[in-house]
C-alpha positions as CSV (number, residue, x, y, z in Angstrom):
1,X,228.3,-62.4,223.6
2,X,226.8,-62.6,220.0
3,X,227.2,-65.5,218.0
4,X,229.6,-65.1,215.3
5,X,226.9,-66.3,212.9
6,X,224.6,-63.5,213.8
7,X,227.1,-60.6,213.2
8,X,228.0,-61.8,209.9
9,X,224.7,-62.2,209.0
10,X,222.5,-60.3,205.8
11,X,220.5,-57.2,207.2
12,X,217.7,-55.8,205.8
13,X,216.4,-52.2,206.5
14,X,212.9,-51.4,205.4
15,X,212.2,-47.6,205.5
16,X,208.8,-46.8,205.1
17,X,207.8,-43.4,204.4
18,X,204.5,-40.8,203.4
19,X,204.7,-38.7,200.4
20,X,201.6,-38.2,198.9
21,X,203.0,-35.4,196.3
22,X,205.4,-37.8,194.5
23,X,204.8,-39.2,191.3
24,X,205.7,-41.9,189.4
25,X,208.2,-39.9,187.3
26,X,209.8,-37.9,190.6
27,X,209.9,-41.6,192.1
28,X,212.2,-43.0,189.1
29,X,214.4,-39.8,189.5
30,X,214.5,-39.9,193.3
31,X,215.1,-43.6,193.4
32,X,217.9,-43.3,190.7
33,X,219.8,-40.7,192.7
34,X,219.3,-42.1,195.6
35,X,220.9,-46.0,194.7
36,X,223.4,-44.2,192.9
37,X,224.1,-42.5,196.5
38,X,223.5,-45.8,198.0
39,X,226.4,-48.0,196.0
40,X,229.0,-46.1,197.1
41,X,228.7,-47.1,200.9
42,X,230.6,-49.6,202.1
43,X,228.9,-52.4,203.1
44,X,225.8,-52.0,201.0
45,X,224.4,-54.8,198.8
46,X,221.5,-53.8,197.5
47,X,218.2,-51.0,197.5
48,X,215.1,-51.5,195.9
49,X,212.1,-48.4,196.1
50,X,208.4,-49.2,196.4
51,X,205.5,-47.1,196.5
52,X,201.8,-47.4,197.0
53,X,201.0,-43.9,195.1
54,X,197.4,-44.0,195.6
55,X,197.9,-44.2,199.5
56,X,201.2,-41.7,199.4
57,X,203.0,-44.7,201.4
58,X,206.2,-45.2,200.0
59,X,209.7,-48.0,200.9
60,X,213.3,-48.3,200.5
61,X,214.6,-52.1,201.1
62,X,218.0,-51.7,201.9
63,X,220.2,-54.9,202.2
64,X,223.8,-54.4,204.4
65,X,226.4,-57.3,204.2
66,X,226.1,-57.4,208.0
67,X,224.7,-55.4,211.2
68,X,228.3,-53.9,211.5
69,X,227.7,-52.1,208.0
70,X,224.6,-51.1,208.9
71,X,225.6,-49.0,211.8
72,X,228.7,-47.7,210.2
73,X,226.2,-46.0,207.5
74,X,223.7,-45.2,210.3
75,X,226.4,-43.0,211.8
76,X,227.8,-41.5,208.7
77,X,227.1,-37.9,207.1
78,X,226.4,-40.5,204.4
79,X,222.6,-41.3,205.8
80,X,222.1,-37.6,206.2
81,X,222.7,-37.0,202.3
82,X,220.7,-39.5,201.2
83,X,218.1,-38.6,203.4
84,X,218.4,-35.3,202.3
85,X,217.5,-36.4,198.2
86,X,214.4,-37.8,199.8
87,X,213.6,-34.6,202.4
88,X,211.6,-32.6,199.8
89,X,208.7,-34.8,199.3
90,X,208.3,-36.5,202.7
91,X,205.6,-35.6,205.3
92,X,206.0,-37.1,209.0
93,X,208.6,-38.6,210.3
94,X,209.9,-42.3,208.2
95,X,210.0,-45.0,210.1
96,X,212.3,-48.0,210.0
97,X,212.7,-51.7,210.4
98,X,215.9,-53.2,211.2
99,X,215.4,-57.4,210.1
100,X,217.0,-60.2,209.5
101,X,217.7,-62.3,206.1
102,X,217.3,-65.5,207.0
103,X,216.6,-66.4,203.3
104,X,218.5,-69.6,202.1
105,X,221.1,-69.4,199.6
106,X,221.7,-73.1,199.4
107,X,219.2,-74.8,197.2
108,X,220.0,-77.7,199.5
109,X,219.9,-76.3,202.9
110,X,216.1,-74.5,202.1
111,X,214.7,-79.0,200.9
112,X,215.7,-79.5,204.9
């Protein structure tokens, strides 16, 4: 059984992706539609977008309340739409990391 600590616990999803035809000005557009897409999921904290656009690599950092939010949206038509605002400029298959936030919010707790 899983601590009850570890379900309730910040996830972080970091999708990495290639697109080497998106530009800076396609990025801000795709990135805006696709947090706007984002905040209305249940669960969802926060997504920020990164890009290396000399290399074509490109990230989403998406934070979930908890690992129960996560898979809720990982099973939802939801995922499918967003990915789909992202489908046009993508080449290869993203790939994704599933982590913890371990980060402390307690000014105290992170002295020791």
């Amino acid at each position: 059984m899983q601590d009850p600590d570890e379900t309730s616990q910040t996830i972080v999803s970091l999708v990495s992706w290639q697109a080497t035809n998106l530009d800076l000005d396609a990025a801000r557009r795709l990135a805006a539609e696709t947090a706007a897409a984002f905040g209305r999921i249940p669960g969802s904290v926060e997504i920020r977008f990164f890009g290396d656009f000399e290399s074509g690599r490109h990230y989403y950092l998406q934070t979930w309340r908890d690992q129960a939010a996560l898979e809720a949206y990982m099973a939802s038509e939801s995922m499918f739409r967003i990915r789909e605002i992202a489908a046009p400029y993508v080449s290869g298959r993203p790939e994704r990391s599933i982590l913890v936030d371990y980060t402390a919010t307690d000014p105290e707790s992170a002295a020791g």
